[in-house]
Wavefront OBJ file of the C-alpha trace (Angstrom):
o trace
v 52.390 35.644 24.067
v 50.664 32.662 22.246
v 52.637 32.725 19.686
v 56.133 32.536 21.523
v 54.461 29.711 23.638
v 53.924 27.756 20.488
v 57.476 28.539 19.087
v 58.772 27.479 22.133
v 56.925 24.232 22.052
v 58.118 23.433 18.358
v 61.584 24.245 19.373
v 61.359 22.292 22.465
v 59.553 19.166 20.930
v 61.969 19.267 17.934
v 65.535 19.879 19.494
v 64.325 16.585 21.780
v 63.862 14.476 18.921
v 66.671 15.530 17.144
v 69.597 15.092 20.191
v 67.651 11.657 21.588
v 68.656 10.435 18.445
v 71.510 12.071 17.570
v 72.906 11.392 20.816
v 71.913 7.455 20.968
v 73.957 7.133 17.485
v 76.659 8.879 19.216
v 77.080 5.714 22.340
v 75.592 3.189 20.197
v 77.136 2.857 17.309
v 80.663 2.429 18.697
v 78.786 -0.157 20.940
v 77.806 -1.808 17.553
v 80.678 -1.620 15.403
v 83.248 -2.932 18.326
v 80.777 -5.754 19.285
v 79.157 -6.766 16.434
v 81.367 -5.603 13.731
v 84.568 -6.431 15.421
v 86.320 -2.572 15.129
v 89.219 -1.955 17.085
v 89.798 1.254 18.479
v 91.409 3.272 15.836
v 88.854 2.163 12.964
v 85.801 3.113 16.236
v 87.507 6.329 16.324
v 86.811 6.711 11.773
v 84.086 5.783 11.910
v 82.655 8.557 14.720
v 85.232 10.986 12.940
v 83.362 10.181 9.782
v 80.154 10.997 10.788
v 81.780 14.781 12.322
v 83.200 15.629 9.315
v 80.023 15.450 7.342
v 78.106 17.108 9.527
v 81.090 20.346 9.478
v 81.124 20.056 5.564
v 77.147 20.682 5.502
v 77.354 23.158 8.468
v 79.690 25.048 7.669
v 79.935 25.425 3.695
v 76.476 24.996 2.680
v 73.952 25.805 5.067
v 75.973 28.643 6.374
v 76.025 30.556 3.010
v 72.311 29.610 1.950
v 69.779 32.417 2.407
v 67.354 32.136 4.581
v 64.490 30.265 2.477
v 66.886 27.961 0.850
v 67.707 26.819 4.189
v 63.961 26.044 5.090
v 63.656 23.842 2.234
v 67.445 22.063 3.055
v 66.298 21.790 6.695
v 63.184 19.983 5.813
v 64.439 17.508 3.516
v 67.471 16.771 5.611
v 64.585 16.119 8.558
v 63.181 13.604 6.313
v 66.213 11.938 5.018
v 67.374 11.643 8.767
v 63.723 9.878 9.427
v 64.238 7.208 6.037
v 67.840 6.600 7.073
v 67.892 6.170 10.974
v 66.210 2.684 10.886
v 68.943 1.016 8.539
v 71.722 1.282 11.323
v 69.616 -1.538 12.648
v 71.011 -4.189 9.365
v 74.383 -2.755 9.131
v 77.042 -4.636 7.661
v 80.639 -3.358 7.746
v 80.104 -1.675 4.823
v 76.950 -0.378 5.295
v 77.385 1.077 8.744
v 79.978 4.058 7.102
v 77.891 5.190 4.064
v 74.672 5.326 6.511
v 77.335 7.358 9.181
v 78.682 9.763 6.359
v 74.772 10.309 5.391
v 72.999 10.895 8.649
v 76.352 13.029 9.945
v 75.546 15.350 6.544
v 71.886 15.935 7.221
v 72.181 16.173 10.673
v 74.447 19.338 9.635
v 71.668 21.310 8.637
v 69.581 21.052 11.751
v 71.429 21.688 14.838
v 72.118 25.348 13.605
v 69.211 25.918 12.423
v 67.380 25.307 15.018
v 69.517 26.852 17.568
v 69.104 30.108 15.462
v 65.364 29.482 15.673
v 65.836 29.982 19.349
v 67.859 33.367 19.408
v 65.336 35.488 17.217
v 63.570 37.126 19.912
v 64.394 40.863 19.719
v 64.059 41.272 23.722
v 66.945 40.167 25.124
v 65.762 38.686 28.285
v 63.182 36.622 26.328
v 65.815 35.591 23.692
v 67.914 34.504 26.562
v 65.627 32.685 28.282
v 64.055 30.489 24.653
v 67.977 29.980 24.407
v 68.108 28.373 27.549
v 65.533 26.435 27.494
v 66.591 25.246 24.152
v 69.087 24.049 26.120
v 67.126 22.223 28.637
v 65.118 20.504 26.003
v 68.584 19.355 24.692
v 69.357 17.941 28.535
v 65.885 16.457 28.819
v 66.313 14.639 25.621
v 69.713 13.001 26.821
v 68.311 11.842 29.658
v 64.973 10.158 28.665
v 67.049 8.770 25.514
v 69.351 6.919 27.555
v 66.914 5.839 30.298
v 64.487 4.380 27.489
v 67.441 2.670 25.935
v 68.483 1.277 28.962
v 65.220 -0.435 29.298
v 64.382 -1.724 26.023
v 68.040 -3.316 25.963
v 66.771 -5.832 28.815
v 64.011 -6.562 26.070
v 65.551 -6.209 22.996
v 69.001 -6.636 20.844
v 71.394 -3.815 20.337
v 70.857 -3.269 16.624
v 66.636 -3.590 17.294
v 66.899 0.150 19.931
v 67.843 1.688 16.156
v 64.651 0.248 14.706
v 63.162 1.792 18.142
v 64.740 5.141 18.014
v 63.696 5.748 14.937
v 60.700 7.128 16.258
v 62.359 9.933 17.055
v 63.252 10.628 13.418
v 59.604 10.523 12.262
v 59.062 13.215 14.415
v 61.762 15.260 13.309
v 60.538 15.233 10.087
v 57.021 16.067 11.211
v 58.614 18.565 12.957
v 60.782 20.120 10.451
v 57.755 22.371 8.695
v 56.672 24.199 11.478
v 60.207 25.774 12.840
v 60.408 29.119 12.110
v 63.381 30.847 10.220
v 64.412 34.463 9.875
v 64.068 37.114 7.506
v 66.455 37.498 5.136
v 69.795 38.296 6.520
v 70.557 41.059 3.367
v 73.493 42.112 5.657
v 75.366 38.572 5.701
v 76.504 38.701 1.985
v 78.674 41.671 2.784
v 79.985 40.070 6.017
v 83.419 38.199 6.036
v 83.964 35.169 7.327
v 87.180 36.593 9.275
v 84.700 39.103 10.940
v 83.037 36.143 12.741
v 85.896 34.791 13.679
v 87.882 37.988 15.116
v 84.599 38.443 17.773
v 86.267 37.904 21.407
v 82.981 36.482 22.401
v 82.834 34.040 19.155
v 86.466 32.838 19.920
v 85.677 32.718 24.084
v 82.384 30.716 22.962
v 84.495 28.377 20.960
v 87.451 27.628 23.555
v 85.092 27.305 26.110
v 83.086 24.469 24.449
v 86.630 22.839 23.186
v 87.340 22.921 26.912
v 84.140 20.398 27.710
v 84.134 18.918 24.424
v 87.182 16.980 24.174
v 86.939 14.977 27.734
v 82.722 14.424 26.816
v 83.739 13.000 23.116
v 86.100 10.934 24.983
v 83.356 9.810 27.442
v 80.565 9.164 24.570
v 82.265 7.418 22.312
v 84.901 5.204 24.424
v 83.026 5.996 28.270
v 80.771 2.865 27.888
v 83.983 0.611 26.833
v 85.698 1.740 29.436
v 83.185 0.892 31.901
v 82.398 -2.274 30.363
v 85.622 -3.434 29.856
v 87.512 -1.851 33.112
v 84.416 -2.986 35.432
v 82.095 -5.420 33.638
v 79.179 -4.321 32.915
v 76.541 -4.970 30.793
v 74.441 -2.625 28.165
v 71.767 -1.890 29.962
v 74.384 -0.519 32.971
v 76.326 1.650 30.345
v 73.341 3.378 29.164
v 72.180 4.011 32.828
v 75.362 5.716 33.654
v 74.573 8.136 30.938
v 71.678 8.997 32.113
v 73.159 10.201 35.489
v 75.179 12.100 33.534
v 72.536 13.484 31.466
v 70.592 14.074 34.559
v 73.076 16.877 36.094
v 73.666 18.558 33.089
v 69.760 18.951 33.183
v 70.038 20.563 36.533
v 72.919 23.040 35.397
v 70.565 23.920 32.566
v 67.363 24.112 34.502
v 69.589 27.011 37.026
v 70.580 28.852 33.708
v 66.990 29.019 32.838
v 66.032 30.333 35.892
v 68.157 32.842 36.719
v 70.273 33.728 32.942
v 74.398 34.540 34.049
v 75.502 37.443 34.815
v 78.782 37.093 35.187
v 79.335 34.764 32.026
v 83.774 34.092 32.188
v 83.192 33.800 35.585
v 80.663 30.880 35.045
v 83.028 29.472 32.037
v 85.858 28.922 34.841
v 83.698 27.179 37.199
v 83.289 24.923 34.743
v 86.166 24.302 33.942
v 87.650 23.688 36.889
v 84.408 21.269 37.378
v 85.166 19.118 34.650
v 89.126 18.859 35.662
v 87.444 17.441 38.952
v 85.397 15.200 37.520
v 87.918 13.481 35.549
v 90.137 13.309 37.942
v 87.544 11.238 40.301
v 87.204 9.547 36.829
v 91.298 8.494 36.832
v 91.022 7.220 40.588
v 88.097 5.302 40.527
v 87.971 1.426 41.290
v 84.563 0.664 40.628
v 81.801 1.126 38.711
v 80.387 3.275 42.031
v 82.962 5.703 41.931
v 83.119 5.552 38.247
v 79.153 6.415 38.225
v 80.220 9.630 40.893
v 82.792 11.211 38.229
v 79.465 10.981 35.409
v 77.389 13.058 37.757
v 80.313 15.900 38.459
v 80.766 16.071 34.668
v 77.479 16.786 33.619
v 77.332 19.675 35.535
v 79.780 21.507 33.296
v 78.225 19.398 30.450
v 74.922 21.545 31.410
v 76.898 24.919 31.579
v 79.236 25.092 29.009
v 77.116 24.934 25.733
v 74.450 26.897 26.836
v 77.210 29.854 28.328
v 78.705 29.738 24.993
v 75.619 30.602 23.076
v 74.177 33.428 25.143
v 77.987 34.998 24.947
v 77.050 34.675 21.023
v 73.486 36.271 21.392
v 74.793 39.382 23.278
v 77.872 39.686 20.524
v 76.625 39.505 16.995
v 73.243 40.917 15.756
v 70.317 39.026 13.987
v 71.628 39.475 10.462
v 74.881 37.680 11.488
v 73.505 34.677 14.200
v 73.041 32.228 11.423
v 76.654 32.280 10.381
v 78.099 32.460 13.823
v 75.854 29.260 15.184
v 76.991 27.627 11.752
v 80.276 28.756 12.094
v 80.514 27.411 15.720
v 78.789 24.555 14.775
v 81.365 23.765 12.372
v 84.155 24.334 14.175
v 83.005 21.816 16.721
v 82.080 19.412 14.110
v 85.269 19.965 12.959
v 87.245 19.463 16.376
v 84.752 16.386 16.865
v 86.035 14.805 13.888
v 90.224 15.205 14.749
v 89.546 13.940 18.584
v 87.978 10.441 18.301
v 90.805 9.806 15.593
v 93.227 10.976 17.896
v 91.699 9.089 20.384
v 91.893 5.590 18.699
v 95.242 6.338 18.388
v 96.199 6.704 21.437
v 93.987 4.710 23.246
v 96.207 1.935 20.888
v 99.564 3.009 22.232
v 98.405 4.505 25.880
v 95.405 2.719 26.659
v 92.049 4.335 27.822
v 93.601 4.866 31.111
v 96.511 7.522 30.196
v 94.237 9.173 27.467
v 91.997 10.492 30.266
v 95.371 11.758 32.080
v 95.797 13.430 28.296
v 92.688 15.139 28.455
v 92.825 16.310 32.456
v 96.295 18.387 31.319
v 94.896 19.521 27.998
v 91.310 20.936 30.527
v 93.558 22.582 32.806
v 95.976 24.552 29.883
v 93.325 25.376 28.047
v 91.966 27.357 30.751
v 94.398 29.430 30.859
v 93.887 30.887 27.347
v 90.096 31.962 28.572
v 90.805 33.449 31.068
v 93.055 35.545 28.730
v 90.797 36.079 26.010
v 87.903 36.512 28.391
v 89.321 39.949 29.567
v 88.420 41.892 26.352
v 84.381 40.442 26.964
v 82.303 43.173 27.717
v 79.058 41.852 29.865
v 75.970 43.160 28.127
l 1 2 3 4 5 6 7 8 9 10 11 12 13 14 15 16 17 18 19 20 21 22 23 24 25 26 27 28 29 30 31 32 33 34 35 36 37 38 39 40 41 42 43 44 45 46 47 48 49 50 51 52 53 54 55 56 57 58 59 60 61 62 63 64 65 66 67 68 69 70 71 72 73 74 75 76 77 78 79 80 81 82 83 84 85 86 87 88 89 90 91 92 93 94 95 96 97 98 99 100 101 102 103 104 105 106 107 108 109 110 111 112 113 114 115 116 117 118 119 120 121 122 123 124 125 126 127 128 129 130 131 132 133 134 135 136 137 138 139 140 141 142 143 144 145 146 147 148 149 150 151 152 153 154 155 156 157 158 159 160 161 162 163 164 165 166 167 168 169 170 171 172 173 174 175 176 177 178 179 180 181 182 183 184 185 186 187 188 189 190 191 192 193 194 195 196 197 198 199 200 201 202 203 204 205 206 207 208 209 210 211 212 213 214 215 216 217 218 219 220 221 222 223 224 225 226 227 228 229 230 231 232 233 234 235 236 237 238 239 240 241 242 243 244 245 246 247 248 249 250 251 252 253 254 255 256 257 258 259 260 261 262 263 264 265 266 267 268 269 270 271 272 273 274 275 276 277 278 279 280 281 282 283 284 285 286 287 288 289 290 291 292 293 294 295 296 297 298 299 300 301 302 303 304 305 306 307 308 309 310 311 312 313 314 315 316 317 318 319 320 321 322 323 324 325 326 327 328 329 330 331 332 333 334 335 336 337 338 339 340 341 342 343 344 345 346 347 348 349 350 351 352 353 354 355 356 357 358 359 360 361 362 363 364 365 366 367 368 369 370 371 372 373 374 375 376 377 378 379 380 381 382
């Protein structure tokens, strides 16, 4: 019992470090290249597409083929690159601020999946589950306390200083790095196709359901701040707030999942669904930054549901020997999407405006659904 206690505390402490971090370079930097660096939408959009599509290529073709102790050593040198690097955002140029987004989107590749796997070892399912969800929670905690603290040093300190500030965070991750724990070798995985992974009905329901949430909550982290700055005008400290409301429901969703672990898992995955179609449509209507704030707190309930729901339909579906390559694999394929949306977002937000972009999205929630609920009938509930 000691032992999973202190597993569960590295996991915990680490996967905070990492996503408080990871997540501020998410709202911040389009906050810095627009107003600092003068980007207009379509070049804020590359740059945040950029930093996806390093983190897929590292996800998804390198650490996902590496064997279990090459991927302990890649994990704990990307944990100290990330550390070195994070600070630099802080003296940017226009230059600068893409080679330091193509780096820390590469390293950041190998530990997200890593880590997650780190989570799902447990050979009792109810304990795996519930280290899974809590993993979860840690990842809700951290995107709420990163916010709030960002939100208060910004009445203190510049924009590009909170990078010099966060970096904190990165330290730790390093520190961090050489006490997660990492499987056995997975001797099975080399015989294992790629197309195997893919064909699972609960790898593809895991992957619509997250494309479901993650298009409208890519939307809202990398324009969702510009939007309420520009639509209602406010300032950075207000922006940052807001995400912490959001943050703060999506740590309630999580905190339910860890108590009581679904039973009924498509049934959950349509809930959601129809929650975030709700909240963006109180996002569309709103007048104020009130109402505005109201349409954050609906969407983070899904936000707390839908990641954690797709990996414990991944635990119950593929065996030890094969979790590493599905979390990469999902991971990458997220990545992946990640890096097409805020592209396609700049572009449009160009031609449509921020406005009829989030009618985009709403339509896009809403069709989507319907292929889950069709590829949700061949899940069997374990």
């Amino acid at each position: 019992m000691s032992s999973i206690i202190y597993s569960i505390l590295v996991i915990v402490s680490m996967t905070f470090a990492v996503r408080a971090s990871n997540n501020m370079l998410a709202t911040t930097i389009p906050l810095l290249v627009k107003y600092n660096l003068n980007f207009n939408g379509v070049m804020i959009g590359l740059i945040s597409a950029i930093f996806s599509v390093s983190t897929f290529f590292m996800s998804g073709f390198i650490n996902s083929s590496l064997k279990s102790k090459d991927r302990r050593i890649l994990f704990i040198t990307s944990s100290i690159i990330y550390a070195i690097l994070f600070p630099f955002f802080a003296i940017a140029n226009f230059i600068s601020v893409w080679i330091l987004s193509i780096a820390v989107g590469f390293v950041l590749g190998a530990l997200m999946p890593n880590i997650i796997t780190s989570a799902s070892l447990y050979p009792d399912q109810r304990v795996r589950e519930r280290v899974v969800s809590i993993y979860t929670l840690a990842l809700s905690l951290s995107l709420i306390v990163g916010p709030t603290i960002e939100s208060a040093i910004l009445t203190k300190i510049s924009l590009r200083q909170t990078f010099v500030f966060f970096g904190i965070f990165g330290i730790l991750t390093a520190i961090l790095s050489f006490f997660i724990k990492f499987p056995q070798e997975e001797v099975k995985t080399t015989t294992v196709r790629a197309s195997h992974i893919f064909k699972n009905v609960g790898f593809r329901m895991s992957v619509i359901n997250n494309l479901m949430y993650n298009v409208p909550f890519a939307m809202i982290t990398v324009f969702g701040g510009i939007y309420a700055k520009e639509m209602f005008h406010v300032n950075y400290a207000i922006v940052t707030l807001m995400f912490s409301l959001f943050f703060s429901t999506s740590f309630v969703s999580r905190l339910f999942l860890t108590i009581k672990p679904p039973q009924n898992i498509p049934l959950q995955m349509l809930v959601s669904t129809l929650l975030t179609g709700l909240g963006l449509i109180i996002l569309l209507i709103s007048n104020n930054i009130f109402i505005y704030s109201i349409s954050f707190l609906i969407l983070g309930i899904p936000h707390g549901l839908t990641y954690p729901l797709s990996l414990l339909t991944l635990t119950r579906t593929f065996p030890p020997e094969l979790r590493n390559r599905a979390n990469s694999y999902f991971f990458s394929i997220l990545t992946a999407i990640g890096t097409l949306i805020p592209i396609i977002f700049g572009v449009t937000i160009e031609f449509f405006g921020m406005k009829m972009t989030f009618v985009f999205i709403t339509i896009f929630v809403f069709t989507l659904l319907i292929f889950l609920k069709r590829i949700s009938k061949g899940f069997e509930q374990r």
